[in-house]
matplotlib code that plots the C-alpha trace (Angstrom):
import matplotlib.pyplot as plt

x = [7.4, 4.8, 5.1, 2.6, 4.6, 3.2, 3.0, 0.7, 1.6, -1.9, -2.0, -4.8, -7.1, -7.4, -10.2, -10.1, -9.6, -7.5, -4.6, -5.0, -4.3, -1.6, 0.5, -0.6, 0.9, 4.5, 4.0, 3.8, -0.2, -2.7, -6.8, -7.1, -10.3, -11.9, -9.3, -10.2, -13.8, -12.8, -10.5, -12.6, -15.8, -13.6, -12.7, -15.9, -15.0, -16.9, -19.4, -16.0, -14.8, -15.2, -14.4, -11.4, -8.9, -9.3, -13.0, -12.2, -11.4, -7.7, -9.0, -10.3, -7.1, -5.3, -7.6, -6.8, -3.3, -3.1, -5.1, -2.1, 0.5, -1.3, -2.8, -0.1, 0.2, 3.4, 5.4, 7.2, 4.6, 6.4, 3.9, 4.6, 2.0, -0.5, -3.2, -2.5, -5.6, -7.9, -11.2, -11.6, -14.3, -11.5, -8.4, -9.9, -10.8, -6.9, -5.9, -8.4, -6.7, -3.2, -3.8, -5.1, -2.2, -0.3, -1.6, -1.2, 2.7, 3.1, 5.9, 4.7, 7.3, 5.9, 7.1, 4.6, 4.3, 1.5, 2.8, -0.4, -1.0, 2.2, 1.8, -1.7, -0.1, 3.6, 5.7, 8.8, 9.9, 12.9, 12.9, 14.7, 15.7, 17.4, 18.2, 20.0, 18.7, 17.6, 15.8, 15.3, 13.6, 10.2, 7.6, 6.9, 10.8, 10.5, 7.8, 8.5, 12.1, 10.7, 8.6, 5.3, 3.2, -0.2, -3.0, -4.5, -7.8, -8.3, -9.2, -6.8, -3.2, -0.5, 2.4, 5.4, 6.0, 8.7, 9.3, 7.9, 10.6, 8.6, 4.7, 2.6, -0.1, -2.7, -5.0, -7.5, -5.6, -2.0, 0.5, 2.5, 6.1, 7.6, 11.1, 12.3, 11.8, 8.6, 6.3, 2.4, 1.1, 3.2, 2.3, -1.7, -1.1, 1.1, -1.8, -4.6, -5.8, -3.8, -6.3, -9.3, -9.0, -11.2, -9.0, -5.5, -4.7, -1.4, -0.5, 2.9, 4.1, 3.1, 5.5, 5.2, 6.3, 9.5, 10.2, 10.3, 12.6, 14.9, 15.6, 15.7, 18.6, 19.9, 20.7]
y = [-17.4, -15.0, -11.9, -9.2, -6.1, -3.1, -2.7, -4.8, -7.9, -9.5, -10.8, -9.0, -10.8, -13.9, -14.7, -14.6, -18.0, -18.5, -16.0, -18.1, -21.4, -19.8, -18.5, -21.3, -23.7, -21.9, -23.0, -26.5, -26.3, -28.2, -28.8, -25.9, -25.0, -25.6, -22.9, -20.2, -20.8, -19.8, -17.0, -15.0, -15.5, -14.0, -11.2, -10.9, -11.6, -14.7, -12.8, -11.8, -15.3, -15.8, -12.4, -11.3, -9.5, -6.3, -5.6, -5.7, -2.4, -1.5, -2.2, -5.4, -6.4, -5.8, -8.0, -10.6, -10.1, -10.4, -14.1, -15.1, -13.9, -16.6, -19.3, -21.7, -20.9, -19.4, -19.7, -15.8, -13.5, -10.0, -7.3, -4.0, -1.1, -3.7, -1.3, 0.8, 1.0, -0.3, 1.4, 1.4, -1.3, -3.8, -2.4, -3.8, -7.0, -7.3, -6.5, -9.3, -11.6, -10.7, -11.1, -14.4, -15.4, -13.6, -15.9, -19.0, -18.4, -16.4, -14.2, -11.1, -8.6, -5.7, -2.5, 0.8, 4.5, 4.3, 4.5, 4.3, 0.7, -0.5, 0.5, -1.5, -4.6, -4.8, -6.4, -5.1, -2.4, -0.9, 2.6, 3.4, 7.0, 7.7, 4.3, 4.1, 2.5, 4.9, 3.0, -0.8, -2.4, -4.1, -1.8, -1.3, -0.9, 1.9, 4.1, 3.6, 4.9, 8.0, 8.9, 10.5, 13.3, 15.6, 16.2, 19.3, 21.0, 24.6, 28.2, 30.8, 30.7, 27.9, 28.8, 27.9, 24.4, 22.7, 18.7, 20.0, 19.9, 20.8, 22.3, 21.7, 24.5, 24.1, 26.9, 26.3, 22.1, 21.5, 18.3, 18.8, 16.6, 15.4, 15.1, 12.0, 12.0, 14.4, 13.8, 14.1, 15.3, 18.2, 19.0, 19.3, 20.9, 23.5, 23.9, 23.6, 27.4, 28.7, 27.8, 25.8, 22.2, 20.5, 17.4, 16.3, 12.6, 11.2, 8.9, 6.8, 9.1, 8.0, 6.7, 8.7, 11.4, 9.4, 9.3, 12.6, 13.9, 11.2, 11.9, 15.2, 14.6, 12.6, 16.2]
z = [-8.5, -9.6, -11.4, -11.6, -14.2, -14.5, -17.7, -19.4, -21.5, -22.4, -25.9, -26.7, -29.2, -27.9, -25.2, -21.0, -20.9, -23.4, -22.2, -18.5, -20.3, -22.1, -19.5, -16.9, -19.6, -19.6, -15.8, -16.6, -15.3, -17.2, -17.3, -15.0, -16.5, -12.9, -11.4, -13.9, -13.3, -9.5, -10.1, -12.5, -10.0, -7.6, -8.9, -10.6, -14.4, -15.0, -17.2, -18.8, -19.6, -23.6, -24.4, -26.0, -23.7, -25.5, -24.7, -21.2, -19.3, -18.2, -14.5, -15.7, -17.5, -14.6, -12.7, -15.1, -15.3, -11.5, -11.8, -14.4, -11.5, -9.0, -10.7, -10.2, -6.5, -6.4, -3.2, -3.5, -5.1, -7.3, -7.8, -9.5, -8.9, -8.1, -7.9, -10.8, -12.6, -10.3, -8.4, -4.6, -4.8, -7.0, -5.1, -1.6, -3.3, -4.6, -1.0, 1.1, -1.5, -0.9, 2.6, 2.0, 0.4, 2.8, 5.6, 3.5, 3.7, 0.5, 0.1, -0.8, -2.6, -3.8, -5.3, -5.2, -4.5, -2.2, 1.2, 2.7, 1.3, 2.4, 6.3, 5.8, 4.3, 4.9, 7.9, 6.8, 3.9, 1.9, 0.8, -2.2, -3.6, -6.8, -6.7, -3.0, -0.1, 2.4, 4.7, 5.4, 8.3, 10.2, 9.9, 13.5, 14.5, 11.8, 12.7, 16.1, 15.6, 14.1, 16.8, 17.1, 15.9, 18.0, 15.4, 16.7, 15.8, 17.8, 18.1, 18.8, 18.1, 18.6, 21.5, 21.0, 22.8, 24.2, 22.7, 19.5, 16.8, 14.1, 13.8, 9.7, 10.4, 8.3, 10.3, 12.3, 12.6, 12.7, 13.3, 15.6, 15.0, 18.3, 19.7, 20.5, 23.9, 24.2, 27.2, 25.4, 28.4, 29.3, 25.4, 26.2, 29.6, 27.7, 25.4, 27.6, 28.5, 25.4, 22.4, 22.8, 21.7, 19.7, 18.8, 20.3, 18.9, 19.3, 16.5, 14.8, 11.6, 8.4, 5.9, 3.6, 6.1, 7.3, 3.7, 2.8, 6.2, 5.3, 1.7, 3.3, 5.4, 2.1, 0.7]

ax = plt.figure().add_subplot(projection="3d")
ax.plot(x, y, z, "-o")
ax.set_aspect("equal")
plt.show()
């Protein structure tokens, strides 16, 4: 198993390499000098190698924490907040890695806020609020359970429309959330005429939407 926290636990003073060796040993690994040669030039710390962990930035450190959570090639793979801390440019280089993994039969458990990484990355997910399950399920079976949603851009002002349970206006753009059974295309004939369209895209809801309406319905 391999554990990414999200706190920090580097010992500090000591250099890259060192703090590899030192938690690949608790792993039983040895002379793996070869594999943190490859692992720092992939996440572009070689330059980084014979420093001591406390010059390196917090996005670095977490860089290097995550090489600790996978040098030994762990078959079930624990992250916490995985991309706390990091930039975009270092947060799409952890995710084309997890991926990797991911199709090398990995297990990939991970726990984070960001809904909009896990619709990117996860087959299947479990909601948790205040320390309930809420939700649990494949990620498709999911969002296709909660139905759909019409982002509209216009001119003019929205009618009132039947299959529409629920309309976010943001003014000139709104999203439009559908009932269960809604027909799309009654939906643009019923705006066609009414407001000039500029964009009508039909699209899954995001998660972080599903959360919120059911810890909603929670209350």
């Amino acid at each position: 198993i391999g554990y990414l926290p999200e706190e920090s636990g580097l010992y500090k003073k000591i250099r890259v390499s060192d703090c590899i060796k030192y938690f690949a040993s608790l792993k039983g690994m040895e002379d793996i000098d070869s594999k943190i040669d490859y692992w720092l030039e992939k996440l572009n710390l070689q330059e980084y190698k014979n420093k001591n962990v406390q010059e390196l930035s917090k996005g670095m450190q977490r860089q290097l924490q995550f090489i600790i959570s996978i040098t030994h090639n762990p078959d079930i793979l624990i992250l916490d907040e995985p991309f706390h801390g990091l930039d975009p440019v270092n947060t799409k280089l952890i995710k084309d890695i997890l991926l990797e993994l991911k199709n090398k039969g990995t297990t990939i458990i991970m726990s984070t806020h960001q809904m909009d990484e896990v619709e990117r990355m996860c087959d299947r997910i479990l909601m948790i609020n205040k320390g309930k399950k809420v939700l649990y399920g494949k990620l498709n079976d999911i969002k296709t359970q909660y139905g759909f949603s019409i982002i509209v851009e216009y001119e003019g002002k929205l009618p009132k429309i039947g299959g529409v349970e629920k309309v976010n206006d943001y003014g000139n753009s709104a999203e439009l959330i559908l009932e269960r059974n809604a027909n799309t295309q009654n939906i643009l004939k019923n705006l066609v005429g009414k407001v000039e369209l500029k964009k009508f895209e039909v699209k899954t809801r995001s998660l972080n939407e599903i959360f919120i309406e059911v810890v909603e319905n929670e209350k």
